[in-house]
N, C-alpha and C positions, 0 to 999 in steps of 0.2 A: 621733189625727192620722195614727198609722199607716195604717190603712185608707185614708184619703184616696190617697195615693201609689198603695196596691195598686188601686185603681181605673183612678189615672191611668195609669200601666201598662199596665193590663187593656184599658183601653178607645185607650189606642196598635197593642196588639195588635188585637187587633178592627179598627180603623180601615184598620190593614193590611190584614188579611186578606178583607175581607167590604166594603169600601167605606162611603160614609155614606149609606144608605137610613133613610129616618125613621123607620120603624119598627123596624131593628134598633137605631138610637140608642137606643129607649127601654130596650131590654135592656140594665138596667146588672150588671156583674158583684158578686158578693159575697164575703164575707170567707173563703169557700171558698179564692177563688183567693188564693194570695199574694205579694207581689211576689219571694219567693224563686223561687217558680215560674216569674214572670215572668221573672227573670235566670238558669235554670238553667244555660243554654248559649249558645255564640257566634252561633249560627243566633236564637236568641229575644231574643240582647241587641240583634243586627241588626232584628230584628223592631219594637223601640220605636226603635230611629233612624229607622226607615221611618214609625213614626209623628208624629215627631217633622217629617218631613219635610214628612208632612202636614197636620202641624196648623199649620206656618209658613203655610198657607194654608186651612185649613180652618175650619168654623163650630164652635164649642166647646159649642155647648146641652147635648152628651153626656158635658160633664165640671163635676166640684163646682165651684160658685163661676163658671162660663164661659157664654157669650152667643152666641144664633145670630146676634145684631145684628151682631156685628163676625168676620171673617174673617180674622185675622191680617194678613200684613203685604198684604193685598187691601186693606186698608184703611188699614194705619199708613204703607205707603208716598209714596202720594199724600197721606196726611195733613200729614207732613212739608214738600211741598213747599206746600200749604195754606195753614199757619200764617204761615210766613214771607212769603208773596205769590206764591211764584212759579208757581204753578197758582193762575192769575185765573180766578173763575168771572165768567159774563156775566148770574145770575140766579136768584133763589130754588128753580126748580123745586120740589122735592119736600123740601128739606131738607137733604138726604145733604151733612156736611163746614160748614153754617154755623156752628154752633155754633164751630168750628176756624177759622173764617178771622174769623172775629169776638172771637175773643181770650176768647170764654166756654167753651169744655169744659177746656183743658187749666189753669185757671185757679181749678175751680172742685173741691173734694176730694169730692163728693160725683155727679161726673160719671160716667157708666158708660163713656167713652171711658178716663180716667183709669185706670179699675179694669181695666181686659179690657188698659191694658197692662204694669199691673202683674202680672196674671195671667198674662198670655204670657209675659212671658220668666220670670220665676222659676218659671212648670211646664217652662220648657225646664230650668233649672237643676237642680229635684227628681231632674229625668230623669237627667240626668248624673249628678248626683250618685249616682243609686241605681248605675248601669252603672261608675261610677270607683272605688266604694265595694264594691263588689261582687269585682272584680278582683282590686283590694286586700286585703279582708279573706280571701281565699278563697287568696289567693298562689296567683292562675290563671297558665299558662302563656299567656307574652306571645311567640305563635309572629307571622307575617304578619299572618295572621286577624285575630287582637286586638289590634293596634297599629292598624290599621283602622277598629277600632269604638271602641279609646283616642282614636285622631286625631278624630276625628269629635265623641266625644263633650265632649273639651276645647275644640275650637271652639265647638259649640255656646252651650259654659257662660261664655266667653271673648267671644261674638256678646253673649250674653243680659245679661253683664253693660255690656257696650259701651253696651249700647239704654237699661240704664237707669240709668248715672250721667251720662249724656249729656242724658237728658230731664228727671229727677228732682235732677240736681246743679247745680252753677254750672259755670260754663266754666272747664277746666283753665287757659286761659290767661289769663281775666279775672278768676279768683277767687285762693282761695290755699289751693291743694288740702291743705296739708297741715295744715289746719284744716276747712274748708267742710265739713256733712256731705253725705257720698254717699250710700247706700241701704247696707243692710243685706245682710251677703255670709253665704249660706246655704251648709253644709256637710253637714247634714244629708239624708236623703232625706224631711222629710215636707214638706206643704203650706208654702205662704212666711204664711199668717197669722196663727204663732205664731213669729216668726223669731226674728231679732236685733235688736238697737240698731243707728241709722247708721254705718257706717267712714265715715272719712273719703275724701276725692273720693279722695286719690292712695291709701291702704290699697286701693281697689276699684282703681286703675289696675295698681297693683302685682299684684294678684291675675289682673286682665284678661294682663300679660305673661305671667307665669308660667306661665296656662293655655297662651294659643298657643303660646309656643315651647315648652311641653310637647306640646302637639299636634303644631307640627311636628314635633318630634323623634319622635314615635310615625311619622308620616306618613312619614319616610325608610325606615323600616323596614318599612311597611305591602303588602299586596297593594294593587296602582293601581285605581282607579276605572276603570271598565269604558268605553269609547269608543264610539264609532259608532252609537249611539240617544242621542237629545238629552233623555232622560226621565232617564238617568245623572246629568246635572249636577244634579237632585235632593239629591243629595249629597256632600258638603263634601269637599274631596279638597287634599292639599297648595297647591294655586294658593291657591285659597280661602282658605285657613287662613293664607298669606302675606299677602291682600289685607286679611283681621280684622286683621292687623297694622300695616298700613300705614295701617289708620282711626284704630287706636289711636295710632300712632304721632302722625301728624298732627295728631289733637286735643287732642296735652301738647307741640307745636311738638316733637317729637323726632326733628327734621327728616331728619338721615343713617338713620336705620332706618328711617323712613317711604320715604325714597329706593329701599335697597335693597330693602325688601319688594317696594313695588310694583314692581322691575323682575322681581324673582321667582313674584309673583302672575302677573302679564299671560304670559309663555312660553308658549310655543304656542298663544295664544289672537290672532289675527291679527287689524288692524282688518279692519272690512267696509270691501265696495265700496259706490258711491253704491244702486246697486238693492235692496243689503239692507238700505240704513240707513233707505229713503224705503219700504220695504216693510212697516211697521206695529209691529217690535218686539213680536210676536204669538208669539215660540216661542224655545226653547233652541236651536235649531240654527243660531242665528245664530254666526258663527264666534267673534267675542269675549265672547261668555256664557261666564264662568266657575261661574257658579253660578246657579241658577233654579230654580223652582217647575212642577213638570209637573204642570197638571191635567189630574187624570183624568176623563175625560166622564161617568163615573159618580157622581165628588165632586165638580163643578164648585158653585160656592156662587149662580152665576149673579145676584141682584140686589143679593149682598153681594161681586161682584168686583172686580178693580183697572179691568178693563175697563169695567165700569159706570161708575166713578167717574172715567175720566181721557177715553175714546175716543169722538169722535163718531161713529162708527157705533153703537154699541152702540143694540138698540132698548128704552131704557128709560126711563122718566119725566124721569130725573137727566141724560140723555142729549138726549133729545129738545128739554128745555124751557131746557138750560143748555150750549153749548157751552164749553169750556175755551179762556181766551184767555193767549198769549205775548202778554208785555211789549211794549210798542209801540213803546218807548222803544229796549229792545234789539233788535228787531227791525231797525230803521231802521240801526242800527251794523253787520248784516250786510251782506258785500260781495256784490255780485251772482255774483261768480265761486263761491260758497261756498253747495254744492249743498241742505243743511241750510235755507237762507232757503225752498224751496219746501216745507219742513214747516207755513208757515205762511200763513192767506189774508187777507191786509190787507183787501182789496176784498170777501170774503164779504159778502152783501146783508143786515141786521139786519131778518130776517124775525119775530122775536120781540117781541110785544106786550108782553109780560112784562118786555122787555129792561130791564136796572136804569139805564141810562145815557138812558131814554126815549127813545131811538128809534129803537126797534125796530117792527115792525108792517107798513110800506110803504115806497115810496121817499116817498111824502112827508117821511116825519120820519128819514131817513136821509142822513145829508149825503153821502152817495158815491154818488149815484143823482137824476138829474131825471128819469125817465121808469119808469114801468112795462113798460116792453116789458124793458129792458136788466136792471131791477131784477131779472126772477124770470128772465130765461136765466141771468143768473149765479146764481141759486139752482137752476134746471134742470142745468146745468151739474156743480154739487159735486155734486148729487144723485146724479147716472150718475156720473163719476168714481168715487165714494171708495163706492159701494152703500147709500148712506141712505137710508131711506126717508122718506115725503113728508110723515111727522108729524116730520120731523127739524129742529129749527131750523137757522139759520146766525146766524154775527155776524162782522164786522169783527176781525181779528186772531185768527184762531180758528187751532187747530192743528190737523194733519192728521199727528201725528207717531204717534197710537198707535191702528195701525186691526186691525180683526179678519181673522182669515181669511176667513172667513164674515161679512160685513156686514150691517148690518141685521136681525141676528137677536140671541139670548141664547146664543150656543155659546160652553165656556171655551176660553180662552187662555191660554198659560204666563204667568207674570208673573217677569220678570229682578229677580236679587238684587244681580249683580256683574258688569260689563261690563270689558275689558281698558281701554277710553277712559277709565274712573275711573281707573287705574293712571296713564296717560301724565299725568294733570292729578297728581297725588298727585306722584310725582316731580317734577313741575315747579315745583310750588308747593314742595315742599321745599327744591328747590336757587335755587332766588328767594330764600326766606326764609335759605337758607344766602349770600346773595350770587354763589353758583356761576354768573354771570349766560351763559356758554356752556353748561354742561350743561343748565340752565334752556331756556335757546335751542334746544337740541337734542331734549330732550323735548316741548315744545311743539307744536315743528315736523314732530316723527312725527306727531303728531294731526291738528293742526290743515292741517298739508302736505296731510295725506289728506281733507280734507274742502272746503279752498281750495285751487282749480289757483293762485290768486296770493301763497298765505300767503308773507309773507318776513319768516321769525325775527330777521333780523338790526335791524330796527325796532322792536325792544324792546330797548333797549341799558343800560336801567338796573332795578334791584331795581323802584322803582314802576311806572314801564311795565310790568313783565313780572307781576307783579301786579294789576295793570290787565285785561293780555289775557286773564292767567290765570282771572279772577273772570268775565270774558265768554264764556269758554270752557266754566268749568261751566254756567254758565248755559243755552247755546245747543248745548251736548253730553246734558248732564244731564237738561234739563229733565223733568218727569213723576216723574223716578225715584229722589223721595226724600233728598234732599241738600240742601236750601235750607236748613232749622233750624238743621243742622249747620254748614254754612258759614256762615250768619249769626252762628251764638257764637262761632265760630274765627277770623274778620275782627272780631267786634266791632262790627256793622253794625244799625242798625235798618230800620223800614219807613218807607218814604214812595212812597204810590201816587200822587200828585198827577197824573202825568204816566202810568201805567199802562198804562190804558185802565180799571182798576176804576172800581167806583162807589162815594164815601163812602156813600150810600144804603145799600147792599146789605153793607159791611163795617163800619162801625160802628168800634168800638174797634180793629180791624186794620187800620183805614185809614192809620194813622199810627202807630207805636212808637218811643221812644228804644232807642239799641240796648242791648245786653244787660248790660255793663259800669255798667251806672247803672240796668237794669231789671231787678229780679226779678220782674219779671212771664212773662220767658222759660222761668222752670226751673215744672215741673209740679207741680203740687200730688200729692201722697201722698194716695191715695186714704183716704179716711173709714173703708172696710171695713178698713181695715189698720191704721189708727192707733186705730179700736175694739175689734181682735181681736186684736192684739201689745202684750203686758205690757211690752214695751221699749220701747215707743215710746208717747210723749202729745202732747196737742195744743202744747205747748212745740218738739216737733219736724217740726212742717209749715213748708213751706217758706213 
């Protein structure tokens, strides 16, 4: 098992240095190298965070056991918000994601969605563990330098395990953590398919604290992350590391540290103005990106990216043949003053033959349209706007919220991990949940003030109202970026698309769910390769 590690190492190194050309993927390294080498020094432990940074986004074919299929969180992010309903697709296209809004991949232990993510985050973990382990055993001096690569690398391990007693567990607040099992907490540096037996939900929450504020605590000490190239936010740097906290916090209702994190995460990270919010969410240099994914135009994974899977311009099957549609429902609740509602096009013309709600095709079968003339100027119309091209469908209620720099083509795009707008909603829901119903009011009202010339905090005067706003607010902040699963086990909420704009057609079993509290059908099946290849674990222990 050893060897496995010195690989995954070898080939972070690599990944670093030389980019992901196919044909060097095929050069895998050998038991030559070893991961002692790999951790000789602080310049080479920096070396596997850098890979680390990229395989959060990168295709894995180049490593034991990993899949060009899936792209890290290129793909888990949207997935996320998938599952729960809240990235509506309008139609089969090509595949990409049904399996996930149909309530069959994360459902089923023998899924390869399942497995790639149980592979990603426990290779994040091996990682650390080798770089924390190493430290340690070697009684390194822990100057700036190494508190740095310490801070970094406790988050990671601290992220990694966040991701997966959150999707592999029952919900901290619906279950009864100090029984339910959670996933298996690896200390070790080899491969996770020889690991441990489950801990328990709260044993992994326990350890998820421990790490961050171990993390921070390196991070005070730490040299700062470097500024003014938006490629830096790359990686995890003290914001960050408060923001891990403030998820974990939230998701065991541990509402005063959830508070304070996030006022700590978000610092210096300013909302945007209306221009950069309505500007495509295409790069780190937006000013409240705390943390993000810089692809490189040399790694971009192009029809395995987030872009492919969320943005209409993108020019790609999944793209072309399925536009991404916001809630009709919540749309309608947006006030006109509230610059956000033009992220979305109600009246887009359902040029889609394919369209799953059948009527798509012309204006005949499209009830917001009697005439063809009108029908295709408003499909002429997005087209120049937003740079699609003319194989681009359109549909009714479609979003316009994540567009490329470059339109109409395959070029990457960063893909955002952690926005300062997450923070302001995390506070607020804390201090809701605390009944703080003025601080609540306050935190809010930064956000949501900056996004409504009309917002008036003072109209949510109780715990439920502000609760209310608050659950609309991620939604219509949020959207795209991964949050819906997680919110939905945290409220206790299930699905019902009745009113959507989905199509039972096209979702099938995810058209409808009880919410989570009464469903295990929410928590993810433990992949097959893991419960066949780990002596601690049997089929007694699938969820």
């Amino acid at each position: 098992m050893l060897r496995k590690i010195n690989i995954i190492l070898m080939s972070f190194l690599m990944m670093t240095l030389t980019g992901c050309s196919e044909d060097f993927l095929e050069t895998k390294p050998t038991d030559a190298i070893s991961a002692g080498d790999a951790l000789a020094s602080p310049a080479n432990m920096k070396l596997i965070l850098n890979g680390l940074h990229r395989y959060m986004y990168a295709q894995t074919g180049s490593l034991p056991g990993g899949s060009n299929t899936f792209a890290g969180e290129h793909y888990f992010i949207p997935m996320f918000d998938v599952i729960p309903g809240v990235l509506i697709h309008s139609a089969p296209a090509n595949g990409w994601h049904q399996a996930e809004l149909r309530w069959i991949a994360h459902t089923v232990p023998t899924d390869a969605m399942n497995e790639q993510l149980w592979f990603q985050r426990y290779h994040f973990i091996a990682s650390c563990n080798s770089i924390i382990k190493k430290v340690a055993d070697d009684n390194l001096v822990i100057d700036e330098d190494m508190s740095e690569i310490l801070g970094q690398a406790y988050a990671y391990r601290a992220w990694a395990y966040l991701k997966l007693v959150t999707s592999f567990g029952k919900g901290y607040l619906i279950g009864n953590p100090s029984t339910d099992p959670g996933v298996p907490l690896l200390f070790s540096t080899e491969a996770p398919y020889e690991s441990q037996p489950r801990s328990t939900v709260q044993e992994v929450y326990d350890q998820i604290e421990q790490d961050i504020n171990q993390s921070i605590a390196y991070f005070q000490n730490a040299t700062a992350r470097p500024t003014g190239d938006p490629k830096h936010k790359s990686q995890i740097n003290i914001n960050a590391a408060y923001g891990i906290k403030a998820r974990m916090a939230l998701s065991k209702g541990d509402w005063q540290t959830a508070a304070d994190a996030a006022v700590m995460a978000r610092d210096g990270f300013p909302l945007m103005d209306e221009a950069d919010w309505l500007s495509g969410f295409n790069t780190n240099n937006l000013s409240e990106v705390i943390w993000g994914g810089n692809v490189i135009q040399t790694e971009t994974t192009f029809f395995r990216s987030y872009f492919y899977l969320v943005s209409p311009t993108f020019n790609g099957s999944q793209n072309r043949g399925n536009p991404k549609l916001f809630n009709k429902e919540i749309y309608e609740l947006i006030p006109d003053t509230d610059y956000r509602k033009k992220s979305v096009l109600p009246l887009a013309p359902n040029t889609n033959s394919s369209a799953s709600n059948g009527e798509g095709g012309s204006f005949e079968t499209d009830p917001n349209y009697d005439n063809e003339a009108d029908f295709e100027a408003a499909y002429d119309e997005i087209i120049a706007t937003y740079g699609m091209t003319d194989r681009h469908n359109t549909h009714p209620y479609m979003h316009v919220k994540f567009l490329q720099k470059n339109p109409g083509t395959i070029d990457p795009d960063d893909v955002i991990y952690m926005r300062s707008s997450e923070m302001y909603l995390i506070e607020a829901e804390a201090k809701a949940m605390m009944n703080d119903i003025t601080g609540a009011q306050d935190a809010l009202g930064m956000l949501a003030g900056a996004r409504d010339s009309a917002f008036d905090k003072t109209a949510y005067g109780t715990q439920q109202a502000l609760m209310d706003q608050i659950k609309f607010q991620w939604y219509v902040e949020l959207y795209g970026e991964g949050f819906g699963y997680t919110n939905h086990i945290r409220w206790d909420e299930g699905i019902d698309h009745t009113n959507s704009g989905a199509s039972e057609v096209l979702y099938q079993n995810g058209f409808m769910q009880e919410r989570p509290s009464v469903n295990d059908e929410w928590i993810f099946k433990i992949p097959q390769a893991e419960i066949d290849a780990n002596p601690n674990l049997t089929e007694a222990d699938q969820n």
